[in-house]
Structures are given as structure tokens and as C-alpha cells.
C-alpha positions as MATLAB code, in Angstrom:
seq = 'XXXXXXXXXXXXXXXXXXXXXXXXXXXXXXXXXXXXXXXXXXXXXXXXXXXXXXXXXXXXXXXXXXXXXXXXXXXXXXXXXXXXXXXXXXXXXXXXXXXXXXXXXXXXXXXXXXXXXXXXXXXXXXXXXXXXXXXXXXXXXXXXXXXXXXXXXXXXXXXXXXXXXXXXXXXXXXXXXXXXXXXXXXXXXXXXXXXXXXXXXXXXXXXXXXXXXXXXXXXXXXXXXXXXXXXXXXXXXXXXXXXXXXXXXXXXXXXXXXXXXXXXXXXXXXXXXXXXXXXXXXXXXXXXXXXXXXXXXXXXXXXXXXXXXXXXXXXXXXXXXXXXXXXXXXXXXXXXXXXXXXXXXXXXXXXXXXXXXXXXXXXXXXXXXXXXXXXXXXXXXXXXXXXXXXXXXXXXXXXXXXXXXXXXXXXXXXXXXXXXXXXXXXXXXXXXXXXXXXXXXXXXXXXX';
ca = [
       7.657   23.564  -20.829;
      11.221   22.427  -20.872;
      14.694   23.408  -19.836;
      18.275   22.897  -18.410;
      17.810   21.719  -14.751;
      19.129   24.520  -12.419;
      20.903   24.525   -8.679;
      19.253   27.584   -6.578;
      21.192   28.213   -3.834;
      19.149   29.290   -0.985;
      16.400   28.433    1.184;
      15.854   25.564    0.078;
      19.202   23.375   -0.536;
      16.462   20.414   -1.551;
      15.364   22.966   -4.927;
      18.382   21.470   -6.861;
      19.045   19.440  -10.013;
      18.650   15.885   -9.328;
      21.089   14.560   -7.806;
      24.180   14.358   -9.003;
      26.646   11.105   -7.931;
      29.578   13.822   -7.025;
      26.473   15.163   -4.678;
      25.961   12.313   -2.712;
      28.765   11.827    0.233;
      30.959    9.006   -0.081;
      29.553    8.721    3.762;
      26.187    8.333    2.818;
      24.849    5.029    3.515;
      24.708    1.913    0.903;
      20.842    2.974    0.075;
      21.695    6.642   -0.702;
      24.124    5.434   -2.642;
      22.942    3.508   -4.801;
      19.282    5.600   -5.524;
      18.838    4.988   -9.274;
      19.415    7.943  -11.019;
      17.726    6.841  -15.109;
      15.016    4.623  -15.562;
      17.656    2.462  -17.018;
      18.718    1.821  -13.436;
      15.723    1.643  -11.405;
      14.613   -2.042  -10.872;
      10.647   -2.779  -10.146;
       7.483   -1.020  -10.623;
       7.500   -2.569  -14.303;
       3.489   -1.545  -14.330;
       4.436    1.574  -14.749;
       7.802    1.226  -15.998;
       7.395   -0.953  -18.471;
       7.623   -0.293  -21.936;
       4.190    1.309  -23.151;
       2.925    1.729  -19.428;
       2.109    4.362  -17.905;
       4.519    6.686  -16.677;
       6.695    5.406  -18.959;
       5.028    6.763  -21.731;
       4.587   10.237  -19.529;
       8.401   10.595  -19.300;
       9.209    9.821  -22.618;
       6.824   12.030  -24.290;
       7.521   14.520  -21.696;
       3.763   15.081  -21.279;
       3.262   15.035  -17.063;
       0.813   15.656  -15.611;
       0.662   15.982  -11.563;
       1.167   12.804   -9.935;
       0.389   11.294   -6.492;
       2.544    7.950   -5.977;
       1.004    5.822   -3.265;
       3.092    3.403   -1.931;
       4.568    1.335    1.133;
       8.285    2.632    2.245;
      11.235    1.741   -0.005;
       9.434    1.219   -2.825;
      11.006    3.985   -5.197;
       8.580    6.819   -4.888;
      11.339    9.491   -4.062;
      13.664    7.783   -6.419;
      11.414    8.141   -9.205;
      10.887   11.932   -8.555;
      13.982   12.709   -9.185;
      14.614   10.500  -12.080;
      11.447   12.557  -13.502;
      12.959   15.409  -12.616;
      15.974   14.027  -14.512;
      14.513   12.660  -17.658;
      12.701   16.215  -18.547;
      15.390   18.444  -17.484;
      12.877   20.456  -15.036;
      13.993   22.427  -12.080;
      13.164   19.577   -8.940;
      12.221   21.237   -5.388;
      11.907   18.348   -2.683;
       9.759   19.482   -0.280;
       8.623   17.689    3.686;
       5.547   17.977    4.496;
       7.201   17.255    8.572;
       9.193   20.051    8.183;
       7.627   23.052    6.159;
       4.159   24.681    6.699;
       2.206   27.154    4.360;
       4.675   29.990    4.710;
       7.308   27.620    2.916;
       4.820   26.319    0.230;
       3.942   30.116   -0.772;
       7.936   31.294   -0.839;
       8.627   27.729   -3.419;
       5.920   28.867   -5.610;
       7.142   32.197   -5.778;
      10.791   30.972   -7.188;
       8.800   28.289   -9.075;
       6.727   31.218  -10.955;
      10.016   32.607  -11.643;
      10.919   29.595  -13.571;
       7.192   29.728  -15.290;
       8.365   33.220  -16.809;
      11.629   32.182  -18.299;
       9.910   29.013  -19.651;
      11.064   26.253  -17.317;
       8.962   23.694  -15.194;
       9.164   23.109  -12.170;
       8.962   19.940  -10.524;
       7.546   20.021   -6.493;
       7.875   16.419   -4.565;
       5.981   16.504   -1.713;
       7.236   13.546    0.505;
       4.075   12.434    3.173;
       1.814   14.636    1.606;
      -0.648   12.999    3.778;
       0.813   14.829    6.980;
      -0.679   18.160    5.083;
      -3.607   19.772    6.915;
      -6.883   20.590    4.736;
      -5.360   24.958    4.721;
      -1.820   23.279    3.283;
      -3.335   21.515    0.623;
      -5.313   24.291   -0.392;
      -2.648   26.550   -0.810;
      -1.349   24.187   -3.926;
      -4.451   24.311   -5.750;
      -4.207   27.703   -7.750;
      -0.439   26.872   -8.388;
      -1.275   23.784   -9.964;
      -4.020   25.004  -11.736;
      -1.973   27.656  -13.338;
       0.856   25.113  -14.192;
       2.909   27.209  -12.323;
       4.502   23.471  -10.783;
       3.497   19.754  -11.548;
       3.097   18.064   -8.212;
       4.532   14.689   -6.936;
       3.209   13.538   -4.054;
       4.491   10.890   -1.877;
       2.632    8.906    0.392;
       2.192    5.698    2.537;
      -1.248    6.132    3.617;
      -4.979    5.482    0.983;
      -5.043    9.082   -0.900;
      -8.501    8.586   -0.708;
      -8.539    9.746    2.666;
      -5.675   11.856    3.027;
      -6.139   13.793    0.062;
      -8.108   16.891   -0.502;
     -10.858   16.679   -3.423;
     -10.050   19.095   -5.191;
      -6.178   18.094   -5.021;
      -7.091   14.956   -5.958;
      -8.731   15.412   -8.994;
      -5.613   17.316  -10.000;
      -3.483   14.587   -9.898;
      -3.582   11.333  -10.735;
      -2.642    8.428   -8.572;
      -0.047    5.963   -9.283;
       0.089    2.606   -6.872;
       3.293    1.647   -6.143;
       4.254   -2.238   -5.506;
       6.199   -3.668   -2.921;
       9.019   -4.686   -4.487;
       9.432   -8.353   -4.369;
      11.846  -10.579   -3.180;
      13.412  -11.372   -6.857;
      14.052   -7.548   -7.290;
      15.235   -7.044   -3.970;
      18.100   -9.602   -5.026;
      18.703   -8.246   -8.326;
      18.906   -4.497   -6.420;
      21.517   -6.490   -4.068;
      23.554   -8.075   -6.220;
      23.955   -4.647   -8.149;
      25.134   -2.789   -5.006;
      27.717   -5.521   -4.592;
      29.519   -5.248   -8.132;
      28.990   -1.466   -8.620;
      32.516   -0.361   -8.014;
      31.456    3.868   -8.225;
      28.855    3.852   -5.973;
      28.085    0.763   -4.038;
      30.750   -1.833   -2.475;
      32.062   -3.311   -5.749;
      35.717   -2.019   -4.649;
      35.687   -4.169   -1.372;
      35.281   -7.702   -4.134;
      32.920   -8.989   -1.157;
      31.199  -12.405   -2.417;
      27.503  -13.728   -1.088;
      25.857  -16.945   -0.921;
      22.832  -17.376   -2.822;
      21.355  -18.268    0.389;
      22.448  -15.097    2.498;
      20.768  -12.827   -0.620;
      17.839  -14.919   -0.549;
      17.152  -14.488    2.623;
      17.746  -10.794    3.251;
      15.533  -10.250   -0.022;
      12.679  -11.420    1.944;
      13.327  -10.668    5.322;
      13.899   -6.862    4.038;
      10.181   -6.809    4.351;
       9.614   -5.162    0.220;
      11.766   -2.645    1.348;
      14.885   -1.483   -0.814;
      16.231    1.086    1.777;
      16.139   -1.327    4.878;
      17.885   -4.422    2.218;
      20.538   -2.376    1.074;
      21.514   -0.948    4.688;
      21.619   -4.423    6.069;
      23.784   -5.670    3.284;
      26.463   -2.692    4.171;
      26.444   -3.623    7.646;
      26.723   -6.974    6.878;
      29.831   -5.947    4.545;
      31.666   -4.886    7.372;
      31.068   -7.555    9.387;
      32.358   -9.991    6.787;
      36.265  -10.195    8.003;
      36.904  -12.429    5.094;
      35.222  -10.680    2.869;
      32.560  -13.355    2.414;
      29.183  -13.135    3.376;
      27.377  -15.881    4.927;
      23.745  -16.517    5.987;
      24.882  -16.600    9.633;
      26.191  -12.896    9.298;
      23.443  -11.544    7.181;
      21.383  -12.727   10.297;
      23.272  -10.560   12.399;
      23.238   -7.969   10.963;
      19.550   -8.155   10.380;
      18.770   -9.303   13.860;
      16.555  -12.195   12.647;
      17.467  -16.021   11.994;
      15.877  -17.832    9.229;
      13.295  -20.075    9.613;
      14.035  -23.812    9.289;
      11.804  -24.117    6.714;
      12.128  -21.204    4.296;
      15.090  -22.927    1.763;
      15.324  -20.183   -0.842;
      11.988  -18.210    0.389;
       9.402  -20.805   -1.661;
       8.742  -23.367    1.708;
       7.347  -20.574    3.623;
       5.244  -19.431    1.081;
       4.122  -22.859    0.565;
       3.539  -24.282    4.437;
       1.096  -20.823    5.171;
      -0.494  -21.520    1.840;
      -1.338  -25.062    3.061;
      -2.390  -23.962    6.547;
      -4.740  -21.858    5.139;
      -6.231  -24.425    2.548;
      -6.276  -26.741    5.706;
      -8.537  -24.093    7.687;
     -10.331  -23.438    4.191;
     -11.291  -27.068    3.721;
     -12.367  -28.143    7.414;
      -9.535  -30.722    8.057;
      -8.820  -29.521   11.748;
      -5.790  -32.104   11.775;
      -4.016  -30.625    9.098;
      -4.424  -27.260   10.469;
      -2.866  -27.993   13.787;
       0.030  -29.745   11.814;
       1.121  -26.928    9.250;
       0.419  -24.355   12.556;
       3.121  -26.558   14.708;
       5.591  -26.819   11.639;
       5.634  -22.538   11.153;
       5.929  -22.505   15.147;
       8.582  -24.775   15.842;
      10.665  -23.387   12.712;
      10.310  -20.081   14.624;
       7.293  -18.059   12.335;
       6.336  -14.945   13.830;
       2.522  -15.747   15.805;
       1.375  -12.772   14.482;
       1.645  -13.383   11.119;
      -0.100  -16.998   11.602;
      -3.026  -14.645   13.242;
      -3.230  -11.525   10.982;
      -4.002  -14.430    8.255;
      -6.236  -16.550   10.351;
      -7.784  -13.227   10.985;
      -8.096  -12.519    7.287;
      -9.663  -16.518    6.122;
     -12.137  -15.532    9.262;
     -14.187  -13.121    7.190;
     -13.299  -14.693    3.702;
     -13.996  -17.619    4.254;
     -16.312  -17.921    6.785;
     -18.458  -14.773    7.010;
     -21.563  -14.959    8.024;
     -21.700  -18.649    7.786;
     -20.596  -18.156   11.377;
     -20.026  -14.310   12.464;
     -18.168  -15.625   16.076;
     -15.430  -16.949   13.535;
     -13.914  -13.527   13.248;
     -14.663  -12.593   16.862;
     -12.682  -15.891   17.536;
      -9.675  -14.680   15.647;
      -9.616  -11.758   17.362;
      -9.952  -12.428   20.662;
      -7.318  -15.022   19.730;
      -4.397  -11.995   18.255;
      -5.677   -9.797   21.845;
      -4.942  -13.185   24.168;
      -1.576  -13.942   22.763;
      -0.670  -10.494   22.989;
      -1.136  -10.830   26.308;
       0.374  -14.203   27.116;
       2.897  -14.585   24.311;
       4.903  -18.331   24.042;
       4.836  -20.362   25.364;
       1.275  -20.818   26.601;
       0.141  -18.514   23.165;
      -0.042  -21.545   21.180;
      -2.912  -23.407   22.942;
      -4.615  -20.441   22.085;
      -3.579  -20.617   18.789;
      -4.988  -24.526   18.486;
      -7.875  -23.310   19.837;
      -8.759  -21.209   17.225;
      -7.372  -22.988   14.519;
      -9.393  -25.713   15.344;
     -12.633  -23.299   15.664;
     -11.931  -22.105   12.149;
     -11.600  -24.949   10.458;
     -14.685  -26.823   11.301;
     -17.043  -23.558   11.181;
     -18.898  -23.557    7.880;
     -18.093  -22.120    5.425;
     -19.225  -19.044    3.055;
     -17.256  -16.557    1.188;
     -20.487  -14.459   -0.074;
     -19.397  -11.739    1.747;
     -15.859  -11.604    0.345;
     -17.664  -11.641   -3.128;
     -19.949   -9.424   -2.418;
     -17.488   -6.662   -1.731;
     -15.677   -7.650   -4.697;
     -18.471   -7.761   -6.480;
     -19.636   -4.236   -5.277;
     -15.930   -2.645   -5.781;
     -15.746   -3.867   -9.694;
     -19.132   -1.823   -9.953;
     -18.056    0.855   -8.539;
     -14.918    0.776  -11.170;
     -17.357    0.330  -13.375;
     -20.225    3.346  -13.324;
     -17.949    5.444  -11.372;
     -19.387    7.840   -8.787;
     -22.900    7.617   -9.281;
     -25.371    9.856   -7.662;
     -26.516    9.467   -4.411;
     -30.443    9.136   -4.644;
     -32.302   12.128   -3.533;
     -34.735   10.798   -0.449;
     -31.653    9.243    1.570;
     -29.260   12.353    1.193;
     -29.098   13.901    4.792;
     -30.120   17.774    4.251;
     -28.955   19.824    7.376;
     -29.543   23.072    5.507;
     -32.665   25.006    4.392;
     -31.281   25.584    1.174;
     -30.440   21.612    0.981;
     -34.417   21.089    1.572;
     -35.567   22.964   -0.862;
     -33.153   21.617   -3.714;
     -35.419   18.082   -2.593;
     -32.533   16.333   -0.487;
     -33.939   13.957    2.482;
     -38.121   14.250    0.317;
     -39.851   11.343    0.162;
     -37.852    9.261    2.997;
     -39.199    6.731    4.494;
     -38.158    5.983    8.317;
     -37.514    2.144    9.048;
     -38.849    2.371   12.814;
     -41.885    3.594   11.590;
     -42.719    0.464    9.489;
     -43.604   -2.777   10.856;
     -40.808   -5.499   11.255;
     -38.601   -1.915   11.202;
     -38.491   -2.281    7.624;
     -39.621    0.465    5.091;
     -38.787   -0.779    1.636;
     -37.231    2.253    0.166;
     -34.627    1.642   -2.642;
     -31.094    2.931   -1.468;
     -29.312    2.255   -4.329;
     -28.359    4.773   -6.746;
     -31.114    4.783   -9.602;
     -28.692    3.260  -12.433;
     -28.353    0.253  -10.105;
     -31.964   -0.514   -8.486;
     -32.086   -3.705   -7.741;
     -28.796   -4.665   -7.746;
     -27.792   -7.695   -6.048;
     -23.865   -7.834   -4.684;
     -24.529   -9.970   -1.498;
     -25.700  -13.819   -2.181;
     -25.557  -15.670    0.950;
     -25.038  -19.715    0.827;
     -27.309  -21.063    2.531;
     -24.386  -22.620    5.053;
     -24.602  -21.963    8.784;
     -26.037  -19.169    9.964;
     -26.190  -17.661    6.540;
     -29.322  -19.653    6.359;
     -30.824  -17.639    8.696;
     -29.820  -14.317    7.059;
     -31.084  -16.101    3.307;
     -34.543  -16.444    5.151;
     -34.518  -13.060    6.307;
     -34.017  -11.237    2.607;
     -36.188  -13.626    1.005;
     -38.206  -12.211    3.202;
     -37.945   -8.499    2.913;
     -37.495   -9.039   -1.044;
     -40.981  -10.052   -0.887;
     -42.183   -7.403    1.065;
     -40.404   -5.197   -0.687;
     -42.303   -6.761   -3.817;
     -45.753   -5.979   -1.711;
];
């Protein structure tokens, strides 16, 4: 289904062509700007991009289906939209889920079946599609089903959970990728020498060092880099731009050790090894070099927080409660007294033992799940809440634990293709000791 883009004037000023560049105000900022409008100009997302990936390989053919792109901001899931929109000359509605309710939805699909009759598809982005209640979502179903639209949905938060069911298994879910700092400067540098739409006419010139470092203090984030680079512009009297203004305009200085972006990357990776390998000493040392070159606390604890439960588990369960009581205290003292808490637990971490069983046990679980798919839930530990659900067998034949001595009934839970399926193999360090007695011990009773 295929034809000219079209401009509706209207209720919706957002049911346009793509954007055009005459469109966009020369007043707009840097990042509207410079929104890709071919996939010859987007940058990132090459797993999907790429040549013979995915979506790729949907534009080209012009076989779409309806899409969900899942995402963190500034990451190119409007942008891509409309360069869909672009690529297969369909009529593009954008479409808020803050600002519209089900009213709106039924009047778009009502111009959109228009389209239908005279042949043309129509394209519906709907940005935060997660901010749609249960009743909103429904109302797309029958539209979609009909291939009255294709759907784009936009959103920041796991479909999984924000996502209807049946929408869902309409769609299919893209995961978009932070862009990285590399693309970030490649994205820069191309708003600096683009003399239609970016700031190519003002012949500004960077340092290496000033891109570098707004490519990865821009957090993945191509909307938040580019506006900081055209503030930045017109700070630049000389028309230079400097590392000492790009920290202005950002509001952030660099830290003393992050030369080109690699250093930082490389003193967390050795703090964490340091915690990893029980060398207390080292820890304290790589935690004192990211403090005194000014790393953000937080992000020494959200990681601390992270090895707690990878690499420790249940070798020692107060490991994670340690970490977290250690994030709560500093966000109640702050610096400077925050960092003897942070030694504190540093220290605690790195001579706990050690045991990442339950890190590859969830792993382990997860790939199986990939696997097999959505296997049936067995029949005895299904809740049944119903009559109906009673006599169809759900709940028969289970077997409570409390009424079993040692609390323990010996029922299989799995689903039947996996019985007996082991995911969780503890070590045999610390207290996982304890918890390898204990299922040696109900695998034998079990076996009874």
C-alpha cells in the first residue's frame, strides 16, 4: 500500500509529510535542526540499520509491519519515524500520548481509513505510548488489525510492562541503543560543517578535546549534545571552542582523569576488578583516584551496588544490604564525610566471598526462556479463582508446603518440558555453603 505523502491541514498539524527542511524554523534549536531526514543521514543504531538488518531490510522492501521502538531519550526513535514515513512515501500522523485521549485516536483513524480507500498507508507514531491507559490501547487494536494504519510506538520504559498483550503481539519490538560516545562526535562534527541546517555558516572550529568530552558527558543522548554544542557556539566570541566553554555551557567540568573518555572507563573498570578480586587496598586506591578527580558518588555506588549481587550473591547476602545502606547514608550526608562511608563499604565488598551463581543463574534461566519461549504454566500451581477455572483442572493435585514436614512438599514447579532443570548452582563459598547443604538436601527428599 503505497503513495505520494500528503499535508492534511487540520486537526492535527502533526498528520503531515515528513518533515520538510523549509518546515523546520530557522529558530528551531541545533537538535531540530539537524533531525536526519534519509537513512543516509542518520548515524547509529547500525543493528538495525545496517545493511541486511532488520529494519533496514523492512524499509527497503517496503514490507512494515507495526513497530514498537524501545529506547532511552535521544536515541533516534522519532527520527526514524519519520524517515520511515519518508522512505515509503506514506501519509505520517505524529501522535502524544500526553496530549490526546481516545476521542483523538478514533477521529485519526477515521482520516487514516480515508487514506485506506484511495490506496495509501498511513503511518501513526505514537510518542510514550507507555503513558496509554489499558481503554487507549484497545482502541488501536481493530485499526491495526484491519491495516487501516501501521503503528510506531515510542517508548522509554520495558514494553513488556507497558504494553497491552494483544498490542504487543501486533507489533514487533525494536531495542534501540544508546548512542555512543564515537557517534555522538561524528553527529557533532556534522552539525558544525553543515552550512543549510546546522552552524557550518558561523566557520566555528573545536578541539578534539571539547568534542570528546561533550560526546560523553551528553549522557547517549543526541538531543541534549547537539543543544549544548549551540550554546556553546554562542559563547565562543572567537569563534573557537574550547573545553573550558563546552564546560559551561554544559554545567559540568571534566574529570582529571578522563583524557579522551578511555581513563574513566578504565579506573571504574579496575575498581571493580579490585572489589572482584578481594584486594581491599586497591579498592580504596582506584575509589580515592575517581573522588579526588571529581566522579559523581553515585555512580561509584550504583556499580558497587551492581558487583554486590554479581559478584557476591549469596556467598554473603549482607553484601548487597551493605551497598545499599551505603547509596541511602551518603544521600543523606553527602561529601565530605560520604566517603568514609564509601571506604567502608568498599572495603566490606571486597573481602566478602565471592559467588556469581546467582548472576548465572538468571542468565542461565533468561537464555531458556529465549529458547522454548512461553511455555505452559503446569496445571497444579496455576491459581484458579473461578469455578469454571476448577473444573478446566487449574490449582488439582497441589500440594501445600506448610502441610509437609520441614515445610517442604516436593511438587515439580517447573513447566513439564523443563522438569528438572537446574539454573541455580551455588559455590560452595560463604554462606552459599549453607544454601548447597540445604538443596542437597531437599533434592534428596525430593528423590524419596
Amino acid at each position: 500500500m503505497r503513495g505520494a505523502a500528503t499535508k492534511t491541514p487540520g486537526l492535527w498539524d502533526q498528520t503531515s509529510e515528513v518533515s520538510k527542511t523549509s518546515e523546520v524554523s530557522k529558530n528551531a534549536p541545533l537538535a531540530e535542526r539537524m533531525r536526519p531526514r534519509t537513512m543516509a543521514e542518520f548515524t547509529g543504531q547500525e543493528h538495525l540499520l545496517g545493511e541486511g538488518h532488520i529494519l533496514r531490510r523492512m524499509i527497503e522492501s517496503d514490507n512494515l509491519s507495526s513497530l514498537i521502538f524501545w529506547g532511552p531519550p535521544g536515541c533516534g526513535k522519532t527520527t526514524l519515524a519519520h524517515i520511515i514515513a519518508r522512505e515509503t512515501k506514506s501519509h505520517f500522523i505524529f501522535f502524544s500520548a500526553i496530549l490526546s485521549g481516545v476521542k483523538e485516536i478514533r477521529e485519526i483513524f477515521r482520516e487514516a481509513e480515508g487514506y485506506a480507500a484511495r490506496g495509501l498507508r498511513t503511518i501513526l507514531f505514537v510518542d510514550e505510548i507507555h503513558r496509554f491507559n489499558k481503554s487507549q490501547q484497545d482502541a488501536f487494536l481493530p485499526y491495526v488489525e484491519k491495516g487501516v494504519v501501521t503503528i510506531i510506538g515510542a517508548t522509554t520504559e520495558n514494553p513488556s510492562f507497558e504494553v497491552i498483550a494483544p498490542l504487543l503481539s501486533r507489533c514487533r519490538v525494536l531495542v534501540l541503543n544508546q548512542l555512543e560516545p564515537p557517534t555522538l562526535r561524528v553527529i557533532l562534527e556534522q552539525a558544525l560543517s553543515d552550512t543549510e541546517r546546522g552552524l557550518g555558516k558561523q566557520e566555528l572550529t573545536a578541539t578534539g578535546e571539547a568534542l570528546d568530552f561533550l560526546a560523553g558527558q551528553a549522557g547517549g543522548d543526541a538531543r541534549i549534545a547537539l543543544n549544548t554544542l549551540e550554546v556553546a557556539a554562542g559563547l565562543a566570541q572567537d569563534g573557537h571552542l574550547t573545553l573550558e566553554i563546552v564546560q559551561e555551557a554544559l554545567q559540568k567540568k571534566a574529570l582529571l582523569y578522563d583524557k579522551g573518555g578511555e581513563e574513566h572507563y578504565n579506573v571504574i573498570s579496575a575498581f571493580i576488578k579490585s572489589m572482584r578480586d578481594s584486594d581491599p587496598d586497591a579498592a580504596l586506591y582506584w575509589l580515592a583516584r575517581m573522588l579526588e578527580a571529581g566522579e559523581d558518588p553515585l555512580f561509584i555506588l550504583r556499580r558497587m551496588i551492581i558487583l554486590a549481587s554479581e559478584d557476591i550473591g549469596n556467598a554473603d547476602p549482607r553484601a548487597l544490604q551493605v551497598a545499599v545502606a551505603a547509596l541511602q547514608a551518603f544521600q543523606f550526608v553527602g561529601l565530605p564525610e560520604g566517603r568514609i562511608t564509601l571506604g567502608q563499604a568498599v572495603t566490606y565488598l571486597a573481602t566478602a566471598p565471592k559467588s556469581n551463581a546467582s548472576y548465572a543463574g538468571i542468565d542461565a534461566a533468561l537464555a531458556e526462556v529465549r529458547k522454548s519461549g512461553a511455555l505452559p504454566v503446569p496445571m497444579h500451581i496455576r491459581n484458579a479463582p473461578t469455578r469454571l477455572m476448577k473444573d478446566l483442572g487449574y490449582h488439582k493435585g497441589y500440594r501445600y508446603a506448610h502441610d509437609y514436614e520441614e515445610g517442604y512438599a516436593g511438587q515439580e514447579c517447573l513447566p513439564e518440558k523443563l522438569s528438572g532443570r537446574r539454573f541455580y548452582e551455588p559455590r560452595g563459598h560463604g554462606y552459599e555453603k549453607n544454601i548447597l547443604e540445604r538443596m542437597e538436601w531437599l533434592r534428596k527428599k525430593r528423590g524419596e
